[in-house]
N, C-alpha and C positions, 0 to 999 in steps of 0.2 A: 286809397282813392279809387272809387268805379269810375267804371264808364261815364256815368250820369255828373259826378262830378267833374271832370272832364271839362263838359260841355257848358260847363259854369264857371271855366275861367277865361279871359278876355286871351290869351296866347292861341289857345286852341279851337274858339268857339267861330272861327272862320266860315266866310258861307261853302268853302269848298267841303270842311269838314261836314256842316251840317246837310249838305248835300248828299255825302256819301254813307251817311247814317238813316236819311231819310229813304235812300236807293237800298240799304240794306234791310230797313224795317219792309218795302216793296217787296223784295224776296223772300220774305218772313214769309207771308203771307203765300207768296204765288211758290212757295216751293214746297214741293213733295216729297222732303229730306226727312227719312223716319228712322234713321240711323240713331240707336238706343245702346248705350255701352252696357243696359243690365241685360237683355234679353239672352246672353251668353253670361252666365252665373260660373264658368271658368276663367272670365278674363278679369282683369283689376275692376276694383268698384270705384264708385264716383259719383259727384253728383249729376242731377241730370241735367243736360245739357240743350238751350235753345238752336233751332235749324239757324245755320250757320253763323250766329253769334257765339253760339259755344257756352260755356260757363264764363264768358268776360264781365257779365253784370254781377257775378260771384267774386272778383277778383281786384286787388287793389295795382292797378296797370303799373305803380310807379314804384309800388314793392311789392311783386308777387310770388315772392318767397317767403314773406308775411304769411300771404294767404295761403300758399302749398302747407304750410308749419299747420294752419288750423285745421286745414282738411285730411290732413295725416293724422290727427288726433281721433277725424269720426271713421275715416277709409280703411285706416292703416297702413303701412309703412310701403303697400306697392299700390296707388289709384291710378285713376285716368281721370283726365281733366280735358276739355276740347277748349284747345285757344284759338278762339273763332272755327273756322270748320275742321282745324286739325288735331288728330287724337295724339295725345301726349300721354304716358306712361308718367308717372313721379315718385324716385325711389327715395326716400326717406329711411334716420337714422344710420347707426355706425354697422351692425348687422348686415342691412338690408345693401347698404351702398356698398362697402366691402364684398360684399357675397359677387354682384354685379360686376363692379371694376374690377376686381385682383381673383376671382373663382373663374368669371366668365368673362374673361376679359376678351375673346377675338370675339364674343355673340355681341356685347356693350361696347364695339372698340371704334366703329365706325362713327366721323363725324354726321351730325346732319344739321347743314349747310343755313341758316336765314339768308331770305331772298335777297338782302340788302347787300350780305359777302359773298351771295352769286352775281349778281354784279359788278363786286369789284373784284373780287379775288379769281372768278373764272376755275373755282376749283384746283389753284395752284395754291403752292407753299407749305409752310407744314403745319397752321393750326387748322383750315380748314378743308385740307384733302380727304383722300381716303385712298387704300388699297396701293398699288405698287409704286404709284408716285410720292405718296406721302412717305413708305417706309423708305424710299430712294434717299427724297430731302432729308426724313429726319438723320438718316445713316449719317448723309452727308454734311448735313449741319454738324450735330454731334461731333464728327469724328472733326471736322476744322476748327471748329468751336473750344474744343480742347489741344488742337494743335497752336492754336493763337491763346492758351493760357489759362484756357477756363479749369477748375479744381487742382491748376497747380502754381508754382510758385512763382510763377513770372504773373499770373493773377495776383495773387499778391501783393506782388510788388507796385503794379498796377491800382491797385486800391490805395495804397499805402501811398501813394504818392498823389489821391487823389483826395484822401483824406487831409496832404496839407495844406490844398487848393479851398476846401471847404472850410478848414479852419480860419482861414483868412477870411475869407467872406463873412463867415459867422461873427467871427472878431471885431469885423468893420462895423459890425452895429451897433458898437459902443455900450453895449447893454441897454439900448433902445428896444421898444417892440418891433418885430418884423417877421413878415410871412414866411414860413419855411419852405414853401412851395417850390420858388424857381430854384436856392441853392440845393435842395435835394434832388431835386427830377435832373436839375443841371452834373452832378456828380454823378449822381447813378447812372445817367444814360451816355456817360462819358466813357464808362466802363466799356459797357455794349460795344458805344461807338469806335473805341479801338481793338474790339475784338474783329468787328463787322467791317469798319473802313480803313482801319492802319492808324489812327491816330485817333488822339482826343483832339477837343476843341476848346477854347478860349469863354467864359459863362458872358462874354460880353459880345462877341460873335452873333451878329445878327443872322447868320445862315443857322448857326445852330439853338439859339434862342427861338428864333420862329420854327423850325422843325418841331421843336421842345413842346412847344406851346399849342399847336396844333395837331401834336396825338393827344394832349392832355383836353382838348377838347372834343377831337373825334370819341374817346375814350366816356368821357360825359356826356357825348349826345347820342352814345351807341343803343344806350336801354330808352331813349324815351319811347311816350308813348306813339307819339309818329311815326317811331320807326317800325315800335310793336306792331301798330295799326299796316304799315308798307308790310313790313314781312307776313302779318294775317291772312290781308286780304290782296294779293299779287293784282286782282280784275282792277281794284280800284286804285292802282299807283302812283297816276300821275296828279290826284289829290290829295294822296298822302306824300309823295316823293319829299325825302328830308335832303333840300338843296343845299343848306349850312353844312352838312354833313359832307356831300358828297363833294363840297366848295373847298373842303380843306382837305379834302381826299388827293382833288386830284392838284392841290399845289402841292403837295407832298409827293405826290409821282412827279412833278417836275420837278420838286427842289433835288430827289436822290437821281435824276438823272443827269442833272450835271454833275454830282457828286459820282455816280460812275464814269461818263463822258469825261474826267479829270484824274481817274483812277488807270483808264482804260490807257489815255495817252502816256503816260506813265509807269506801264503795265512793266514788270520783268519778272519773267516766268520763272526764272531761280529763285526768286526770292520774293514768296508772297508777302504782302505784310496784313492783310486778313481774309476774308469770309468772302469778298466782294473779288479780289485777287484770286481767292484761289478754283471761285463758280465760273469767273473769265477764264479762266486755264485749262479747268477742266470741259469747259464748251468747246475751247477753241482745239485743243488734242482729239473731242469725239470726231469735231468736225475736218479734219484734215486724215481721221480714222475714215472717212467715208461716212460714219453714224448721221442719218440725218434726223431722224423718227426720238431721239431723246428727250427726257426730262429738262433736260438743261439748258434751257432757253428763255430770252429778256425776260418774259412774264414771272417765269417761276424763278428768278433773280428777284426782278423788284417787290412782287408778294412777299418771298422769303423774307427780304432784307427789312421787310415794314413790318413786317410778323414778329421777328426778331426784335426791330428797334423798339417798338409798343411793348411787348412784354418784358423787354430788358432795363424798361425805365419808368414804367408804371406801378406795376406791384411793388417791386423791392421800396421806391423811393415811397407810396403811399405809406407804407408799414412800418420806413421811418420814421414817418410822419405823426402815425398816431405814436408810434414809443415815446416822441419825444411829448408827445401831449398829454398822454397816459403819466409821464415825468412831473410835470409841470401840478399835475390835477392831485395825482398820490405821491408826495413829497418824500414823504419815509420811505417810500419802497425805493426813492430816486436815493437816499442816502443810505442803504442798503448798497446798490448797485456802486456810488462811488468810492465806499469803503471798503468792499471788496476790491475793486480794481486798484485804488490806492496799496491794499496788502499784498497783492499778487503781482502786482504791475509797475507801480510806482510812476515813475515819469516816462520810462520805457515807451517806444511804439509797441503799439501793441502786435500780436501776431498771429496768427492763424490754431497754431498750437497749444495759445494760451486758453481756448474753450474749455480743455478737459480739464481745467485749473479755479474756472471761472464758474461755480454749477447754478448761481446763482442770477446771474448779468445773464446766461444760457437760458433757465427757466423765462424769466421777464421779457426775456426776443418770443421764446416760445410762446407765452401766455400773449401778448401781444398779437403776433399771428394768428393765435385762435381767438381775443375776443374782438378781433377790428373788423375778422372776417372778411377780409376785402371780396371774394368772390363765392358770396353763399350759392351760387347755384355753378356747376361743374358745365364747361361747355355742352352744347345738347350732343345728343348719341343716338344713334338709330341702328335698331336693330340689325343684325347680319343673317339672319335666319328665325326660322320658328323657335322659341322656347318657353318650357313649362317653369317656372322663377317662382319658386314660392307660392306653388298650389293654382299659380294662373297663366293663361296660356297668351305670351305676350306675340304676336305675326311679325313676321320680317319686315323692316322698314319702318317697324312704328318708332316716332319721335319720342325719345325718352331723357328726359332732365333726372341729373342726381343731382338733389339738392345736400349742397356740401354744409349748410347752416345747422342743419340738420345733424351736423355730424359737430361738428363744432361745440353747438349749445347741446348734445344729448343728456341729459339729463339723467339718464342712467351710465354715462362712463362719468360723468365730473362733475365735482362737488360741489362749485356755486359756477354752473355756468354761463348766470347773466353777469358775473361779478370779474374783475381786477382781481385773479389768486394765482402770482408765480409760484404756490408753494402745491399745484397742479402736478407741475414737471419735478417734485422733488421726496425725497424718501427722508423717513423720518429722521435718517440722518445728515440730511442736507443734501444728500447727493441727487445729481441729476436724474432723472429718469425719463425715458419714450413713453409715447401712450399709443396707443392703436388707433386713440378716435381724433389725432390730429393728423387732421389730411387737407390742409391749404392749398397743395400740391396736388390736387387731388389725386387717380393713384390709378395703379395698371397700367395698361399697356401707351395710352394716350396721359402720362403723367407729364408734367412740364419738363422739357428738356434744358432747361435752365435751373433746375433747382439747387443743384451742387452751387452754381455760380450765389443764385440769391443768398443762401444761405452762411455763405463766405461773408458777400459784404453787407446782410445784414451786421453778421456779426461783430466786424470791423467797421465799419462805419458807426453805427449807435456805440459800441465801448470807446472809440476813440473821441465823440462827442459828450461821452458822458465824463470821460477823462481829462478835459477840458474847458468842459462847460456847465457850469449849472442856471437849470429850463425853470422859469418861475413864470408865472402871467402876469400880463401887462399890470401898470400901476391904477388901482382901481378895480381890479378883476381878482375874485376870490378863485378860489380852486376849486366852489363848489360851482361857482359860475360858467367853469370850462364846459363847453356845450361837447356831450358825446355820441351824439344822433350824427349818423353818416349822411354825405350826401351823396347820392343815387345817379351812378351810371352803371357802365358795363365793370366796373368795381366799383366798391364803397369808401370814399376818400371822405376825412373828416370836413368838418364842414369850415366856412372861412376863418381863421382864428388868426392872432398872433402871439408870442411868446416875446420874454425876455432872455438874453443867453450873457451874463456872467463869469467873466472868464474864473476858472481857477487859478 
């Protein structure tokens, strides 16, 4: 979709919109911006770019990792691209993006920030910091995060018992059609939830259903083009300003702060019981040390704790989502997967240690991960310094996207990579195998600090559903009918569907 289509649909075609388009064509004109990315034949190539529209008439606003994909085809794997007046770097392929994240990972390591989460984040937390605050949080996330269970067995256990909660649910539908939406986001962020606040919550909980329900829509209205257009053009915000957005922003800063205020009165410093317990404990020891000048203060609490809740319950739950859809759609490869777990497993719960048993049900999570792609472009990154990358000489500070789709579909590491092929992840003798060019997680120094945990309850969740349940489409819907065109936020979640789940 360009720009011009845009302005052709009745949501966006507002006269504030058309106002600020008509002010930018104004400056078109009256500006003396002769800023040319070829004049310097050492820096990335690109196309060329209009005075402060940028190459956005080039670009499809509402998948523009689309468009990155076709201009890596004529630039090569390092261009520039100007998204509106800002120069953007785009590293493409599994080579190119590897060399980047895991070679030069403290030049590639720094966040760079959209206007929309300098606003609300203020530069705290740990996905969109930088420099000694960020390595503080992650330290400290990390290290409590795994003290409350994450990669080990009281995780586990935790899943495992979260897994009986969803079975119920699932079960209750009788083998009717139903959206898997709420009981997946509701299980997976349940997980988080008791790593982060001490306890899980009830799926019928209206404190935690609306919580639930409200990142998963911050979460879809993170990439629109509103917001592209706010974060573009900063002069013109208060015509782009995405009020929905920031409306459920900040009900969610006030629903976690009576969820602290309820923590806080309750607090006993022996005995944390998570994430949120143990940030209060540790502020309250700096500050009685005399520390006043610390990291560790409400803002970089509640950022944290939303940073964490959103990614703790978005990705993994999307990715169950499409598996189970991916199930429903390719039926054989779903009786593949319960015929192994039937031989290896049997009625057993399942468990953590059963993957290296499983190479099969493994491959299918994996394949899954890479064709659902939930987040084809890697947070943006901004340079740390001068560097020469691949014969061009990229300047400190410049805004650089690795586009992870890129790496996913590459076309020279995998064999059908528009296609449904678990036999990706697998050696001619059926055994599991890594690939280098699977990087969902993206990779280096800024790789998701949750990934140990996702990876668990992918695991555990989809075998214990596929152990239980078989996913078929609604009555009247073919499996060639299953729509697999994602819909487009700040990930790619499939689009509204429903299933049937049949008990075994």
């Amino acid at each position: 979709m360009t720009l011009f289509d845009l302005l052709l649909q009745p949501s966006l075609s507002s006269v504030p919109l058309l106002t600020a388009l008509l002010l930018l064509l104004l400056v078109y004109w009256a500006s003396t911006w002769t800023s040319n990315p070829q004049t310097n034949t050492k820096e990335p190539p690109g196309p060329r770019p209009l005075p402060l529209l940028g190459n956005l008439l080039q670009l499809d606003l509402k998948r523009p990792f689309n468009s990155f994909i076709e201009l890596s085809k004529k630039y090569g794997p390092v261009f520039t691209v100007y998204l509106g007046p800002k120069k953007t770097v785009v590293l493409a392929g599994t080579k190119t993006v590897r060399e980047a994240l895991v070679n030069n990972a403290e030049v590639f390591g720094e966040r760079d920030t959209p206007k929309v989460f300098k606003d609300v984040c203020c530069f705290s937390g740990v996905v969109w910091s930088n420099g000694e605050l960020w390595k503080e949080m992650r330290r400290f996330a990390l290290m409590n995060l795994r003290d409350f269970g994450m990669g080990k067995k009281s995780c586990e256990d935790k899943i495992t018992e979260e897994c009986e909660y969803l079975i119920e649910v699932i079960g209750s539908s009788g083998g009717e059609p139903f959206d898997t939406t709420a009981p997946l986001n509701q299980a997976v962020s349940n997980i988080i939830c008791s790593m982060v606040y001490g306890s899980r919550f009830e799926y019928d909980d209206p404190e935690f259903t609306s919580l639930v329900n409200r990142t998963n829509r911050i979460i879809q209205l993170g990439a629109s083009a509103k917001i592209r257009l706010y974060n573009m053009f900063p002069w013109f915000r208060k015509l782009f300003t995405p009020k929905e957005f920031f409306k459920y922003l900040e009900a969610n800063i006030e629903q976690n702060l009576m969820l602290f205020s309820r923590l806080k009165d309750t607090l006993n410093p022996q005995m944390c019981r998570g994430f949120v317990d143990a940030f209060l404990v540790h502020k309250q020891n700096l500050e009685e040390s005399g520390v006043t000048d610390s990291h560790f203060h409400d803002k970089n609490l509640m950022v944290t704790v939303m940073n964490l809740f959103a990614a703790g319950t978005d990705t993994t739950a999307t990715t169950l989502r499409w598996g189970l859809l991916l199930m429903a759609k390719y039926p054989k490869i779903q009786d593949q997967v319960q015929e192994e777990l039937r031989r290896v497993i049997g009625t057993r719960q399942v468990q953590v240690e059963d993957r290296k048993n499983l190479p099969f049900v493994n491959a299918v999570i994996h394949e899954t991960q890479r064709l659902a792609n939930i987040a084809p472009v890697a947070i943006p990154r901004k340079i740390s310094q001068d560097i020469t990358f691949q014969g061009y000489f990229i300047k400190k500070g410049t805004s650089v996207i690795p586009l992870l789709t890129s790496v996913l579909y590459d076309e020279t590491e995998w064999e059908n990579p528009h296609s449904f092929h678990p036999a990706h992840f697998l050696d001619t003798e059926g055994r599991f195998v890594k690939r280098d060019a699977f990087m969902p997680f993206s990779a280096g120094r800024r790789i998701c600090l949750g990934e140990s945990l996702a990876k668990m309850e992918l695991f555990m969740f989809f075998s214990t559903l596929l152990q239980n349940f078989r996913f078929t489409p609604p009555p009247g819907v073919s499996e060639e009918d299953l729509d697999l065109a994602p819909r487009v936020g700040l990930t790619l979640n499939p689009s509204t569907h429903k299933l049937c789940a049949a008990s075994l």
